[in-house]
C-alpha positions in Angstrom: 38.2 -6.0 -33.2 35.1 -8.5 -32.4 36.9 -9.5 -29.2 37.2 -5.6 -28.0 33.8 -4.9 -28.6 32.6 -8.0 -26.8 34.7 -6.9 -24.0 33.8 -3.5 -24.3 30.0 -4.9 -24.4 30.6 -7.0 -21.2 32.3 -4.0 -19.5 29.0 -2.1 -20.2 26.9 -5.0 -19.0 28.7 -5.1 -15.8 28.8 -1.1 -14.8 25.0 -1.1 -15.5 24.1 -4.7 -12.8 26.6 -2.5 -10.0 23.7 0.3 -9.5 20.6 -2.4 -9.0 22.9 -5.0 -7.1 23.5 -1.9 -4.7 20.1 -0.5 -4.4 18.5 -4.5 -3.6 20.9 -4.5 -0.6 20.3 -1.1 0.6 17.0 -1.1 0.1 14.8 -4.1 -1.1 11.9 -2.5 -1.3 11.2 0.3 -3.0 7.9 0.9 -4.1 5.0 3.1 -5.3 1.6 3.0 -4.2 -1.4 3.9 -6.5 -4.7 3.8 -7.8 -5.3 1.2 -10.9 -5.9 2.8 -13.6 -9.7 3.4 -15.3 -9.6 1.2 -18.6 -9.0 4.4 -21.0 -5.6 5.3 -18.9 -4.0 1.8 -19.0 -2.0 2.7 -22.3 -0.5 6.3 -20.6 0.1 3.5 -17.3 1.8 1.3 -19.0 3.9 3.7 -20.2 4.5 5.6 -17.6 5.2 1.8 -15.4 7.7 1.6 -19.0 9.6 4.8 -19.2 9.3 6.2 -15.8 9.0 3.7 -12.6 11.4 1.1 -14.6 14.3 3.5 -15.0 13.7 5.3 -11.6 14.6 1.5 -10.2 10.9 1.0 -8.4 10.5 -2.5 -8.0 7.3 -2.8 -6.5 3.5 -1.7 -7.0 0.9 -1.2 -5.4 -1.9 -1.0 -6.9 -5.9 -0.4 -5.0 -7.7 -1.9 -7.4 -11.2 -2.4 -5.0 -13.9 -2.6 -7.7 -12.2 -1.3 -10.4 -12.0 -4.5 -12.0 -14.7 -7.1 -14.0 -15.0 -9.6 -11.4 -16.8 -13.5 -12.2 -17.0 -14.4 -9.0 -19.1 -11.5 -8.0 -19.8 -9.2 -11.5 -22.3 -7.1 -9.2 -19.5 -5.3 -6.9 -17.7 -4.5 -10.2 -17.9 -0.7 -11.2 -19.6 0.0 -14.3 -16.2 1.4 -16.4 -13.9 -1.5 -15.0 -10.6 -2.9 -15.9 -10.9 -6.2 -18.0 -8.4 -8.9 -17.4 -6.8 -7.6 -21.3 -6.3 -4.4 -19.1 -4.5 -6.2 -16.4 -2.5 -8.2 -18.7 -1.1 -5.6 -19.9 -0.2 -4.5 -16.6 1.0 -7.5 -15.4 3.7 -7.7 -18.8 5.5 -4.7 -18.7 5.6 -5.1 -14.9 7.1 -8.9 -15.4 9.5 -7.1 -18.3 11.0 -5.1 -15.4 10.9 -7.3 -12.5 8.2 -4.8 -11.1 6.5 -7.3 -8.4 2.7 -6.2 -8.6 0.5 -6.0 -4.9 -2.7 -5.5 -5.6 -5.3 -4.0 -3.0 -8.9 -4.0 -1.8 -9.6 -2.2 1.4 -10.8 -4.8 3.6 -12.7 -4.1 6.8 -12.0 0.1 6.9 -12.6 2.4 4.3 -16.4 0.8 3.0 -17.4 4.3 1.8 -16.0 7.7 1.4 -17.2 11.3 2.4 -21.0 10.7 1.7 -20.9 7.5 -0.7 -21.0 3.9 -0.2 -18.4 1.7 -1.0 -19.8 -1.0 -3.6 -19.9 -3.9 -0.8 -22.4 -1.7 1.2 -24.2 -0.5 -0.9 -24.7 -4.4 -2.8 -24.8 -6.1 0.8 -26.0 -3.5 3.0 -26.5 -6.1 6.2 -22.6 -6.1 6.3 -23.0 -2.8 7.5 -21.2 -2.3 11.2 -23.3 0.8 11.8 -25.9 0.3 9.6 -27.6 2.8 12.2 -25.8 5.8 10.5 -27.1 7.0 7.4 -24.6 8.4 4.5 -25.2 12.3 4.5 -26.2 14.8 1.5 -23.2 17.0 2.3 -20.1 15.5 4.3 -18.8 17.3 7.0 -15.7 16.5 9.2 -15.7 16.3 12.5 -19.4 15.1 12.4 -22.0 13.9 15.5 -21.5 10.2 14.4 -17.6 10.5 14.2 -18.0 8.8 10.5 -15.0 9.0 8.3 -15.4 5.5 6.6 -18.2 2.6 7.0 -16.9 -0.3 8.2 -17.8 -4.1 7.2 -18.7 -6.0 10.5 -15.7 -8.4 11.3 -18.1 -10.9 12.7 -21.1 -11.2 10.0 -21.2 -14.4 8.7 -21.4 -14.1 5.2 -18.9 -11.7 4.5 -15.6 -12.8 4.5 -17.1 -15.9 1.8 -17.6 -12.7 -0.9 -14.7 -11.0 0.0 -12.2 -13.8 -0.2 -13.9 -14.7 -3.5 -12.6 -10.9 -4.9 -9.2 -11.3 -3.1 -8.8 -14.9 -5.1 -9.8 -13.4 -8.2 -8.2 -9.9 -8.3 -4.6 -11.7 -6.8 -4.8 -14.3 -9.8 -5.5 -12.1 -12.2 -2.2 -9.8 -11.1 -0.4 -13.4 -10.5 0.5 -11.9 -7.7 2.5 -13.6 -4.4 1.1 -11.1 -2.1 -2.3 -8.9 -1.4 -2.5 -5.6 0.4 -5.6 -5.2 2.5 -5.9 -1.9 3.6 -6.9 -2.0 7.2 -5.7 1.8 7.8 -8.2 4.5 9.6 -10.7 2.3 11.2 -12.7 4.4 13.0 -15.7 1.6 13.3 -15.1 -1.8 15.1 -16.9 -3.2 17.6 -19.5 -0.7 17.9 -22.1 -1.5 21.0 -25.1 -1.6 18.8 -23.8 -4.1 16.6 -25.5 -7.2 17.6 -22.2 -9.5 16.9 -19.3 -7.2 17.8 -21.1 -5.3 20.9 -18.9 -5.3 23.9 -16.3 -7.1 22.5 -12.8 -5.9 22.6 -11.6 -4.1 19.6 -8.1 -4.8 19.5 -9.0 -9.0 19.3 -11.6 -7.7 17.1 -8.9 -6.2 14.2 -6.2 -8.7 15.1 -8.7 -11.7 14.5 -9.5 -9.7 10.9 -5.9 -9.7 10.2 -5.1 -12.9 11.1 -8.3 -14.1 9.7 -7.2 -12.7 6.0 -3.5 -13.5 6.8 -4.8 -17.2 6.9 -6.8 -17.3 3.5 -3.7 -16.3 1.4 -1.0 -18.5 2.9 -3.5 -21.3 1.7 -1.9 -20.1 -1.6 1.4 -19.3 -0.4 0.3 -15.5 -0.5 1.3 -13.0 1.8 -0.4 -10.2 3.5 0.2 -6.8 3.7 -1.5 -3.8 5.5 -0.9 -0.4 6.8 0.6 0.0 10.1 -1.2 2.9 11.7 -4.1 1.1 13.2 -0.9 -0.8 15.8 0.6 2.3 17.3 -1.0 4.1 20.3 -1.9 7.0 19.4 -2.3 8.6 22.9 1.3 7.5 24.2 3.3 8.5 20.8 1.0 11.8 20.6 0.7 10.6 17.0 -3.3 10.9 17.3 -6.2 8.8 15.8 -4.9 9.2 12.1 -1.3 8.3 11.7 -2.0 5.9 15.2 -4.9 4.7 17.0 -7.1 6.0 19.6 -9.8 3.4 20.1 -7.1 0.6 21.5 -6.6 -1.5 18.2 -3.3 -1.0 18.8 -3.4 -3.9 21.1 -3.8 -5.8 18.1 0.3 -5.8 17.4 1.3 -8.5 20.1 -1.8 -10.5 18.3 -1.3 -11.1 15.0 0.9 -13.3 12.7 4.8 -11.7 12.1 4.9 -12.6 8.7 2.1 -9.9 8.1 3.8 -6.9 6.2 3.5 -3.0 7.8 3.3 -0.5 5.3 4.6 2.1 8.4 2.8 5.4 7.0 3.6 8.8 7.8 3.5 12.1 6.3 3.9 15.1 8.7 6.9 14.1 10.4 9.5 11.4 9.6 8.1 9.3 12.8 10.6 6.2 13.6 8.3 3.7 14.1 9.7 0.9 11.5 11.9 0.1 14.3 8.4 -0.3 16.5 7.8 -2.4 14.0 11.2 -4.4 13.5 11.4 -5.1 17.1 8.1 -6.8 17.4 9.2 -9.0 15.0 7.8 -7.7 11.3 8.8 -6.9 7.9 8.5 -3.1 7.5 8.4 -0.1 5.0 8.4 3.2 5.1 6.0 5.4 3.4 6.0 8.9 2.4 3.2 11.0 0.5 3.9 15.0 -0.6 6.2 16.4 1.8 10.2 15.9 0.3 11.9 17.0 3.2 10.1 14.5 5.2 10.2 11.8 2.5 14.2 12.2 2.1 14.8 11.8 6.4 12.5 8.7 6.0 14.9 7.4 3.8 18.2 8.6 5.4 16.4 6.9 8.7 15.6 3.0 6.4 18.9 3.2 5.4 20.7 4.2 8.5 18.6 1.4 10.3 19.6 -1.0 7.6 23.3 0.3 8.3 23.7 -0.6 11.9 21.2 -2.9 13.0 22.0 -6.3 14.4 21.4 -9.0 11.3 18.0 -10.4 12.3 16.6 -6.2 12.5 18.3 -5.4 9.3 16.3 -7.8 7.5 13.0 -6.7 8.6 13.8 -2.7 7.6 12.3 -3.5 3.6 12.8 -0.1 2.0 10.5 2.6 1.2 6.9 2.9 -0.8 5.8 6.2 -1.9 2.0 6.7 -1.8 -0.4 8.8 -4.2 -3.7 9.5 -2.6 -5.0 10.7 -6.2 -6.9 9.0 -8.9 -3.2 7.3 -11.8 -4.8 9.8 -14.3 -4.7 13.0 -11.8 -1.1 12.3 -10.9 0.5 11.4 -14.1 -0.9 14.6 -15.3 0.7 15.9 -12.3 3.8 14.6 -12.8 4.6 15.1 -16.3 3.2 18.9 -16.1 0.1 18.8 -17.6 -1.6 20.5 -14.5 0.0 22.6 -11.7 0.1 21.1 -8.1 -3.0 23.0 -6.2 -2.1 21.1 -3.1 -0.9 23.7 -0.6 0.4 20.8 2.1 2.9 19.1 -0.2 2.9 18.2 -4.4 2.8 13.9 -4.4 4.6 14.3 -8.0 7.8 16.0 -6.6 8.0 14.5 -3.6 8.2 11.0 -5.8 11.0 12.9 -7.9 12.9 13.7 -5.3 12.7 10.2 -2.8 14.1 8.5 -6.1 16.5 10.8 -7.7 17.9 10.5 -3.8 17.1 6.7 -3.8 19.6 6.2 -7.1 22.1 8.6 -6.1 22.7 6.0 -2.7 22.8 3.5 -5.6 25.3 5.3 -7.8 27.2 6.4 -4.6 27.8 2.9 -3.6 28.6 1.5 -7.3 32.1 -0.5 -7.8 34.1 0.8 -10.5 35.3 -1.4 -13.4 38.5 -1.2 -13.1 
């Protein structure tokens, strides 16, 4: 009778590896992309990292963390209710439990303030400012006479990249993480002609020499960097435009930069097939959807067809897919488990996570041996 049961044990054992063994070679990354939580929501995070994203078979996250967390090296860029490294260890465990590889993120050069406020690096260490010549306005409007979306940091400033390697060190040690995400999407500011160190200078050697520049820091420590991809495609020739693609000729920057730097290849209109853009030049790629499902589910029949019949050195480089939430971890979890109804019109972020993962597994379970 004990022999059964330990048979009937190991049988179990085996039909439950099949699923996870199938997914890591269809699709080795597959990831979700989200704010850190504030300190009073990493209990529900936990939880949710615990009884949702662990079973769903995500095994990688993302996680912006900016200034949401107590930093020594620099405690005055740290928001006032920040995450405490008890916070993050708690993170860090159940993500460790699961084999959950955690990538945390600080928007580096891009994104240094949002609608009218100032990111905490401008607004601490204002001379970093690449247009410190436009002011922040009372009441946001898009389009606007200065063309501001985001501030930008000045690539070029002298003192910057000595604080903001300090956070990247800390926040990347405190995750124990092997890899740091930098942002870099949407940057609308680079060499502008008034700034007195980037003036005139060409702005796709401009954002490669950031990239590489950060790329550089972290394989000091063995760390690898990723970013989004949008700021490398041409937006004029694709017709993608200056959000998904760029308009002010970073996009130069691609045949510039190191390969081992990893695209985060965002799109979330239309299932654009630019991983293989990517592949070709030579780089690690994902694909990453937001709120649309139908959209999100091509994306994925596209990784895994790529994956399907490329030669061996593409089909490495085609990683798997990351879904992205664009809300605060408290707005979408009470999204997702119905606590408020989706009021976005374009898309709901919570379904379309559902949906890319239920279809995820199901390649998983499709592809499955049976014990025989």
């Amino acid at each position: 009778m004990k022999k059964i049961l330990f048979l009937f044990c190991c049988a179990l054992s085996v039909i439950s590896v099949f699923p996870q063994q199938n997914l890591d070679s269809l699709l080795p990354v597959r990831g979700l992309a989200i704010a850190a939580p504030k300190p009073d929501g990493v209990e529900r995070f936990v939880r949710f990292i615990d009884e949702e994203l662990a079973p769903r078979n995500v095994n990688t996250l993302i996680l912006r963390v900016d200034y949401n967390y107590q930093y020594t090296s620099h405690p005055e860029l740290a928001e006032s209710n920040a995450l405490s490294k008890a916070d993050v260890q708690s993170i860090v465990k159940v993500c460790k439990r699961h084999n959950i590889r955690i990538v945390p993120q600080i928007n580096l050069l891009g994104h240094q303030s949002w609608a009218g406020t100032l990111g905490k690096l401008l607004e601490v260490y204002p001379e970093f400012d690449e247009t410190p010549q436009v002011e922040m306005p009372e009441n946001y409007e898009w389009p606007n006479e200065d063309g501001l979306y985001c501030k930008s940091y000045c690539p070029l400033h002298p003192e910057v990249h000595k604080v903001v390697f300090a956070l990247v060190d800390e926040i990347t040690k405190a995750f124990e993480a092997d890899a740091f995400h930098a942002g870099m999407d949407e940057v609308f500011y680079i060499g502008n002609e008034k700034c007195p160190r980037c003036g005139g200078r060409d702005k796709a050697e401009l954002y490669a020499g950031e990239v590489t520049r950060i790329r550089n820091h972290l394989a000091q420590t063995g760390k690898r960097l990723w970013i989004w991809g949008d700021r490398l495609i041409d937006g004029k020739s694709t017709g993608m435009g200056m959000w998904e693609a760029s308009m002010n000729n970073t996009h130069r920057a691609i045949d510039l930069i190191p390969r081992d730097v990893m695209i985060c290849d965002w799109h979330y209109e239309r299932a654009d097939p630019t991983a293989v853009y990517f592949a070709m030049k030579g780089f690690d790629v994902a694909t990453c959807p937001w709120r649309k499902k139908e959209v999100a589910k091509k994306q994925l029949s596209q990784m895994t067809g790529y994956r399907a019949n490329a030669t061996p050195e593409m089909k490495k480089r085609f990683r798997g897919m990351i879904h992205t939430i664009w809300t605060d971890a408290d707005s979408f979890l009470d999204l997702y488990y119905g606590k408020t109804k989706n009021k976005d019109k374009q898309g709901d972020q919570a379904d379309c996570f559902k949906v890319l993962f239920d279809e995820i597994n199901s390649l998983g379970e499709a592809r499955a041996e049976p014990f025989d």
